[in-house]
C-alpha positions as CSV (number, residue, x, y, z in Angstrom):
1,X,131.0,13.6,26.9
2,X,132.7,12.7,29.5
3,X,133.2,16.1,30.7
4,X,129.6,16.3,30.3
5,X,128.5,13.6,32.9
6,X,131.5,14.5,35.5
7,X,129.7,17.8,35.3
8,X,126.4,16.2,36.2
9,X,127.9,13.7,38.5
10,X,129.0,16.3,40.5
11,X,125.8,18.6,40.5
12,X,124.0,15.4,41.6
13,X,126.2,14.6,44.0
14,X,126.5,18.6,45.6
15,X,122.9,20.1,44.7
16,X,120.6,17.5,44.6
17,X,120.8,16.9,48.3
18,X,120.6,20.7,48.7
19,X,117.5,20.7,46.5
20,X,116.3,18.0,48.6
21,X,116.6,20.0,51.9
22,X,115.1,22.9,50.6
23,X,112.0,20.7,49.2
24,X,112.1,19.2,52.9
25,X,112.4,22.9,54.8
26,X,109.5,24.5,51.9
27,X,107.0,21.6,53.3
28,X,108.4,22.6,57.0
29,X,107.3,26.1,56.0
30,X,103.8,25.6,54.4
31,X,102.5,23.8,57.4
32,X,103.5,26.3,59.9
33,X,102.3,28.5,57.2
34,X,98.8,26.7,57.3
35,X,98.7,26.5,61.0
36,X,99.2,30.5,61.2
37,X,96.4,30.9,58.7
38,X,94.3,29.0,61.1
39,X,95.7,30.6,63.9
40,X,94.7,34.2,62.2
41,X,91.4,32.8,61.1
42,X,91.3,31.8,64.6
43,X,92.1,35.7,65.9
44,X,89.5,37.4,63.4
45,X,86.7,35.3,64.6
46,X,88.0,36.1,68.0
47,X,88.0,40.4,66.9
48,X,84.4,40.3,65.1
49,X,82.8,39.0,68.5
50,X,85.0,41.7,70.3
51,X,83.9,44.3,68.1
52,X,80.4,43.1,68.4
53,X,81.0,43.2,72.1
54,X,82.5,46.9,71.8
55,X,79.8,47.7,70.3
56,X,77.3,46.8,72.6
57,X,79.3,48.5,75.4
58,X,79.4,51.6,73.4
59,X,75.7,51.8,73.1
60,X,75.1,51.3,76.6
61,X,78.0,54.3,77.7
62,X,75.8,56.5,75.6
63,X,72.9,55.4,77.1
64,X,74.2,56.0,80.2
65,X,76.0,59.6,79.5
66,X,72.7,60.4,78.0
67,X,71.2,59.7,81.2
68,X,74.2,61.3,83.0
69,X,74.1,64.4,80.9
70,X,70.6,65.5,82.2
71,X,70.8,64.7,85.7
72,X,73.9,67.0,85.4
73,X,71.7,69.4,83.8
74,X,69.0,69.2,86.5
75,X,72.2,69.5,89.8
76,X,73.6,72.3,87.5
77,X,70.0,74.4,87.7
78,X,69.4,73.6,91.2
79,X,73.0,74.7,92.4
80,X,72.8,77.8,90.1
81,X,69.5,78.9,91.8
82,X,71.1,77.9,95.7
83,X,74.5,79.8,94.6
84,X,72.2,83.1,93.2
85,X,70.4,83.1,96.5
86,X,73.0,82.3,98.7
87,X,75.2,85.5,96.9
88,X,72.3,87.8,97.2
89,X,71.9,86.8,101.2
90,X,75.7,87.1,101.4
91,X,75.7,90.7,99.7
92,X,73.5,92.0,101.5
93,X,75.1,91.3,105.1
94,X,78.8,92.5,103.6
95,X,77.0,95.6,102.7
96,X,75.8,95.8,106.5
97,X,78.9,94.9,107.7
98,X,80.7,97.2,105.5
99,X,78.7,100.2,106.5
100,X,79.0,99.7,110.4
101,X,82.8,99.3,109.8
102,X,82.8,102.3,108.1
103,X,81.2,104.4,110.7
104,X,83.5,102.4,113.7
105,X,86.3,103.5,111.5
106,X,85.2,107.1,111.1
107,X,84.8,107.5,114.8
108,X,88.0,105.6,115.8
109,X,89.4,108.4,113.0
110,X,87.8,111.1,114.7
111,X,89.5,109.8,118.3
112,X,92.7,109.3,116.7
113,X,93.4,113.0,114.9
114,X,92.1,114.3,118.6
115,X,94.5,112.3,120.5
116,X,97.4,113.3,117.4
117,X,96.1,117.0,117.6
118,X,96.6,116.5,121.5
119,X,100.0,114.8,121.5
120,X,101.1,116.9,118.5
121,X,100.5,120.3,120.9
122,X,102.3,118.7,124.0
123,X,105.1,118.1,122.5
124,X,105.4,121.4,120.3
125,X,106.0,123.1,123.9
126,X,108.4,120.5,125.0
127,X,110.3,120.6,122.1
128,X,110.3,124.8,121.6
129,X,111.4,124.4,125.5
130,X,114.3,122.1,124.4
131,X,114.9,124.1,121.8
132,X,115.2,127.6,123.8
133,X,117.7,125.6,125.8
134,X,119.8,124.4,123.4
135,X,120.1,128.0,121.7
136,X,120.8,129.4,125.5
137,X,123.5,125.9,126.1
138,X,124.9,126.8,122.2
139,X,125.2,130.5,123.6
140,X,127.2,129.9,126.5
141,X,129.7,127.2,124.4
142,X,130.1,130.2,121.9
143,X,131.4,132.3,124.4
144,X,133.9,129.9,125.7
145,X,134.9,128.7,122.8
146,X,135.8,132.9,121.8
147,X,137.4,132.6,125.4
148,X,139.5,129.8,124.3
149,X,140.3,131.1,121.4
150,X,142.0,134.5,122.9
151,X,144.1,132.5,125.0
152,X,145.9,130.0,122.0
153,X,146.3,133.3,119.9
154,X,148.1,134.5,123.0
155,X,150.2,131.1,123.3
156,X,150.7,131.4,120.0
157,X,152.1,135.0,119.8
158,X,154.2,133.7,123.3
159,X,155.6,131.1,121.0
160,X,156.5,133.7,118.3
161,X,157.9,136.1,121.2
162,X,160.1,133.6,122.3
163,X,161.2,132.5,118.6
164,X,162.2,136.3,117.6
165,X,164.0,136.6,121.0
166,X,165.9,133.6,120.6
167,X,166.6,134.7,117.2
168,X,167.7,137.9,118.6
169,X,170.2,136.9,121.3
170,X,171.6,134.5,119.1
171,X,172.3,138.2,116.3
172,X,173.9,139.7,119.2
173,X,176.2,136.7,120.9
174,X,177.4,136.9,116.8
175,X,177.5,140.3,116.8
176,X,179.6,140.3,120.1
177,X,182.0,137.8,118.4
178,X,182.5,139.9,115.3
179,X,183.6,143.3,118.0
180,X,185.5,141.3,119.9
């Protein structure tokens, strides 16, 4: 038995005091526990009159886009009616405008091919007189340039002339050597 209440001496001596603190810290814990219940009761009360209060902001936002709504109905029609009219006035002075552009443009056309048709003309004769004198200038080179011609082929047969003579002399100083 004496095993028995060493056992028991000890777990009095190591867990009661444990068993104490924890009984002291559970107490700790249920009033704080309490005075967060109060605090949420506190909070709900606090929501319901927010929600009430919502709620009567809600109503008067609908009372007020209600309102809203049609006097945005009413601008709309009036600015539809302005906008038709105003596109109709507009239309009709574009088409004016359009059609006095279109006969300034057909006459400024009109003055254009004539001064074209005029400047086109002109310079077809200056450029068939250019022409004629290129073909007369192209003429004359031609001729040279056969001139020119003639005399390299004649260089060129003086070169040969003088190749085949040396040629030759040198045959005959040999042939001189071989006599002699």
């Amino acid at each position: 038995m004496e095993i028995k209440e060493a056992i028991r001496a000890v777990f009095q001596e190591l867990i009661v005091p444990e068993l104490d603190q924890i009984k002291s810290d559970q107490a700790d814990i249920k009033a704080q526990i309490v005075g967060v219940n109060k605090r949420l009761d506190d909070v709900n009360a606090h929501l319901v009159d927010q929600s009430r209060r919502i709620d009567e902001t809600n109503n008067r936002i609908d009372a007020v886009r209600t309102e809203l709504t049609q006097r945005i109905d009413a601008v709309r029609e009036d600015l539809t009616q302005r906008i038709e009219h105003v596109r109709d006035e507009l239309t009709e002075r574009i088409e004016a405008v359009r059609a006095e552009l279109t006969q300034r443009m057909d006459a400024v056309r009109e003055d254009l091919t004539q001064r074209i048709e005029s400047v086109r003309q002109e310079l077809s004769l200056r450029i068939d007189g250019v022409h004629t004198d290129l073909i007369h200038r192209n003429d004359r080179t031609h001729s040279r340039l056969d001139r020119i011609w003639e005399v390299i082929v004649r260089r060129e047969e003086y070169e040969e002339f003088k190749k085949r003579l040396k040629s030759l002399e040198q045959e005959v100083e040999e042939l001189k050597r071989k006599v002699a």
